[in-house]
matplotlib code that plots the C-alpha trace (Angstrom):
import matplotlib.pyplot as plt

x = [20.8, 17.6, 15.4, 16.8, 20.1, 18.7, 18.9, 17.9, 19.3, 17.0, 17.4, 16.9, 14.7, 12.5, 11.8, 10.7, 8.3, 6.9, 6.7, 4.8, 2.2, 1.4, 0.3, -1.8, -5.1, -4.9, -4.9, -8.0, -8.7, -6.2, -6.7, -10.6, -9.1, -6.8, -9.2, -11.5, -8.5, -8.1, -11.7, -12.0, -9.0, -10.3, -13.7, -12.0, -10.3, -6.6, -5.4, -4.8, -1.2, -0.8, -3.5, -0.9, 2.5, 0.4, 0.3, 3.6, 5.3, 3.6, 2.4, 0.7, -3.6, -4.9, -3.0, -3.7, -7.7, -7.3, -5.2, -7.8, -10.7, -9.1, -8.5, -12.0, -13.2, -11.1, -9.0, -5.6, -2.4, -1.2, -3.8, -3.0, 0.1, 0.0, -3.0, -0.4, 2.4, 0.2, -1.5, 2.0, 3.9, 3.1, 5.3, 8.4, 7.0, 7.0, 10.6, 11.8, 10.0, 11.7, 15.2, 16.4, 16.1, 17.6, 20.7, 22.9, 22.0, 23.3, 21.8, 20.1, 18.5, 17.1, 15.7, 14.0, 12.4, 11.2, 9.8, 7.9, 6.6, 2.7, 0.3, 0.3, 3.7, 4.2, 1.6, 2.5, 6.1, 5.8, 3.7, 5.9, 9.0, 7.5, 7.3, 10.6, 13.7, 16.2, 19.2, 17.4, 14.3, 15.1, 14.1, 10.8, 9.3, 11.3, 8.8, 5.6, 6.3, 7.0, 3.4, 1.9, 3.2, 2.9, -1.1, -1.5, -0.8, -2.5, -5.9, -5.2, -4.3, -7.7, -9.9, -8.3, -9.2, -13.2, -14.1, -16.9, -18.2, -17.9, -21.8, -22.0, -23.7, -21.1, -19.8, -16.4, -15.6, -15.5, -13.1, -10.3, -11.4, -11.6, -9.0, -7.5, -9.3, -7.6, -5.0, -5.1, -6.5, -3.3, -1.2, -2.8, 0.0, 0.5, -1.2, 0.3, -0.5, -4.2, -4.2, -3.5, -5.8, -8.6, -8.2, -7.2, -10.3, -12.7, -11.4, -11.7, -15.3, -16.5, -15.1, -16.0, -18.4, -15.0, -14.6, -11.4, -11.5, -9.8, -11.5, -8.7, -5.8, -6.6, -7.3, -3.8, -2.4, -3.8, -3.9, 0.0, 1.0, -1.5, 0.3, 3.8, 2.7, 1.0, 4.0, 6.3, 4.6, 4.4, 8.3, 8.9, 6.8, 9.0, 12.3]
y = [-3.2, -3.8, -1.1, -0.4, 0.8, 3.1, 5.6, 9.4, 12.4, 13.9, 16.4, 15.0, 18.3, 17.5, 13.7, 14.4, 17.6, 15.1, 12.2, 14.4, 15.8, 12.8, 12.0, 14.5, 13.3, 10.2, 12.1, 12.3, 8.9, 8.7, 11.6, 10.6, 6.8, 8.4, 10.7, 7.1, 5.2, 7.7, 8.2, 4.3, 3.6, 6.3, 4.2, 0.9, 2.1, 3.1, 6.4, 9.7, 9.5, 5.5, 6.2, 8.4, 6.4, 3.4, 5.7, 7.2, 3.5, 1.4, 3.9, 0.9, 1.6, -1.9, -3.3, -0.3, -0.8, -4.5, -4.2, -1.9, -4.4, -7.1, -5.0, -4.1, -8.2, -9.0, -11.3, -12.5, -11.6, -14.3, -13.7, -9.9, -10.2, -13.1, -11.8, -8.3, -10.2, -11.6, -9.0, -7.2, -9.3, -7.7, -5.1, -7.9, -8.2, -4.4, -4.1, -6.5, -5.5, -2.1, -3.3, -2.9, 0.9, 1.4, -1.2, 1.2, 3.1, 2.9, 1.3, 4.4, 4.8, 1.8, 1.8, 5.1, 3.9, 0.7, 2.2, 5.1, 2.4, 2.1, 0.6, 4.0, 5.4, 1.9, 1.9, 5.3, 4.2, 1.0, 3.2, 5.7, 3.4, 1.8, 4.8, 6.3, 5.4, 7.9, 8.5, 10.1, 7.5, 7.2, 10.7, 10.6, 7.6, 9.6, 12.4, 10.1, 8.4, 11.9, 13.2, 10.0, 9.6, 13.8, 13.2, 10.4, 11.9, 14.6, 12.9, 10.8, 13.5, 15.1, 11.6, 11.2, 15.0, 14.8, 11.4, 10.3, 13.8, 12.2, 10.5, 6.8, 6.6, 9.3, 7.4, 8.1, 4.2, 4.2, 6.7, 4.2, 0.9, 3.5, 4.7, 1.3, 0.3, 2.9, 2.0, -1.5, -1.9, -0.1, -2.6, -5.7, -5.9, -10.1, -13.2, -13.2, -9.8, -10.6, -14.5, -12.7, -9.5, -12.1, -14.5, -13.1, -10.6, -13.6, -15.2, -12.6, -11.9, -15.6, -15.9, -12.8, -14.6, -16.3, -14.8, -12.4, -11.3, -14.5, -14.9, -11.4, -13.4, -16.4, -14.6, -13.2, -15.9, -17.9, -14.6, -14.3, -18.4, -18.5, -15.4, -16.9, -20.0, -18.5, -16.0, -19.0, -21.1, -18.3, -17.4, -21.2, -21.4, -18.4, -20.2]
z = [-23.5, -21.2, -20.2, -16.8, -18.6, -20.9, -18.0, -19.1, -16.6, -15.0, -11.9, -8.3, -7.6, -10.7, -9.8, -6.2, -7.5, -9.8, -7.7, -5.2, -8.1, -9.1, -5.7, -5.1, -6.9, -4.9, -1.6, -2.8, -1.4, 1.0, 3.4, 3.8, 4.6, 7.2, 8.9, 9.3, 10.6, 13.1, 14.4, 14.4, 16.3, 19.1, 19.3, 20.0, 23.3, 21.4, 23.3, 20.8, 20.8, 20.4, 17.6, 16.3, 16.4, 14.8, 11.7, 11.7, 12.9, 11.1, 7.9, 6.1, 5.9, 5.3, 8.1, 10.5, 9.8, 10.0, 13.5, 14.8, 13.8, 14.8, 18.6, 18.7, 18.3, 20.7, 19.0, 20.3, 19.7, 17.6, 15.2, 15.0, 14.0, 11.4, 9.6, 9.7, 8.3, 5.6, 4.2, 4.3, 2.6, -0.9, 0.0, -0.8, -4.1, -4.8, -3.6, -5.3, -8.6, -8.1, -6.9, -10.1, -10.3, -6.8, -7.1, -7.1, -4.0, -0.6, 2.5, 3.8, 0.9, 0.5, 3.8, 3.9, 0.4, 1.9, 4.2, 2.5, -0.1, 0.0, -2.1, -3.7, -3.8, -5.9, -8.6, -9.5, -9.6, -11.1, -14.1, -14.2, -14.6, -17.2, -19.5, -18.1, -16.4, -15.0, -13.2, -10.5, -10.5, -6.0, -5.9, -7.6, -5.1, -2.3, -3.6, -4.2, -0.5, 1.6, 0.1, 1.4, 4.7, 5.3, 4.4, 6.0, 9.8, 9.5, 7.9, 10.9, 13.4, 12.2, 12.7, 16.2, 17.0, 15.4, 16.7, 16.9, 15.1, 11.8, 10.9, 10.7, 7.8, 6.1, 2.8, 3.3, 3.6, -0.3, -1.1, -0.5, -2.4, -5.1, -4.9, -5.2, -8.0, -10.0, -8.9, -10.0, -13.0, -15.1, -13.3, -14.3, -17.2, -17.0, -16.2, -12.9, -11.2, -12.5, -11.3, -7.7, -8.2, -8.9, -6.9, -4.0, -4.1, -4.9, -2.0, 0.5, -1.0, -0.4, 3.0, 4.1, 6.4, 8.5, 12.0, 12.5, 8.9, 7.9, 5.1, 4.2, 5.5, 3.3, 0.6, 0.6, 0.8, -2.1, -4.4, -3.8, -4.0, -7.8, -8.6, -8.1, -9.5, -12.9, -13.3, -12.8, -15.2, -17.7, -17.5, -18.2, -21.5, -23.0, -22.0]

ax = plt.figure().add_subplot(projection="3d")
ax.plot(x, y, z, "-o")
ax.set_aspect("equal")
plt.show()
């Protein structure tokens, strides 16, 4: 019997609560990251309430700061949207690393869990599902995804309403990356997940320099194809 069947019962009540605790140490980093999202997009000419529906619509930090940066260069549509798509298709890697636990669902599940799953909501998922797997697992990222998405408009709500009060110099940049290094680090669990955490970052450190922060899109690119490749190769030495 594999992993996913040993199911234990849990209650639906007790999932979500936990789902949402576990989130709250990490709001730590997200809220600051949201109330800078929100400020930024107001200085690049994006009105208050379309600063607002980019963060309940699109719910997805990295892309929303790298839309906004790529707005305020000027850069053309075409480029928006690919370097979007790019950076955003990890999230197909994270569903389909936690399909297994939500087979079973139905469709409006599955959507509404798709679309609350952040960088966040999966780490703390993916950890949690490794130590425990339960009949009521859709209930505890339902949990970890509503406490993100809940935080995240109002950090942004309160960076659209301060502006331009918040310093320059204010180090509230940081709070994020850190918050993604945490993150991180207990994930690397195979050669593949770290092929594509290094590489990827080394990339987009290198070629950094690139116009259009295509030094990112490249970089996430190359980190997901050697991570495929790598997790490929490894799968084929054990068969």
């Amino acid at each position: 019997m594999s992993k996913v069947e040993k199911l234990q019962r849990t209650r639906p009540k007790s999932e979500f609560l936990t789902g949402a605790r576990d989130q709250l140490p990490i709001l730590l980093g997200v809220v600051p990251f949201g109330v800078i999202f929100g400020a930024l997009a107001i200085s690049v000419g994006i009105p208050p309430l379309a600063a607002q529906g980019f963060s309940l619509f699109v719910f997805a930090g990295s892309s929303q700061f790298i839309a906004v940066g790529l707005i305020g260069e000027m850069a053309p549509v075409i480029v928006i949207l690919t370097t979007i798509f790019v950076v955003n298709l990890r999230h197909a890697l994270y569903s389909a690393s936690l399909s297994p636990h939500f087979v079973h669902l139905r469709m409006r599940w599955k959507l509404t869990l798709s679309w609350l799953l952040t960088d966040e909501a999966f780490a703390t998922a993916s950890t949690r599902y490794r130590r425990t797997n339960t009949t009521a697992a859709h209930w505890y990222t339902l949990g970890t995804g509503l406490t993100l998405f809940t935080a995240w408009q109002f950090s942004t709500a309160l960076g659209i309403w301060v502006g331009g009060e918040i310093p320059a110099d204010f180090p509230l940049a940081f709070a994020l990356p850190l918050t993604f290094i945490a993150l991180l680090v207990p994930n690397l669990v195979d050669r593949g997940t770290l092929a594509a955490a290094v590489s990827a970052g080394g990339i987009a450190v290198l070629l950094s320099g690139l116009p259009l922060r295509l030094g990112l899109l490249i970089g996430a690119v190359v980190g997901i194809g050697i991570g495929l490749w790598v997790d490929r190769r490894s799968t084929n030495v054990k068969t």
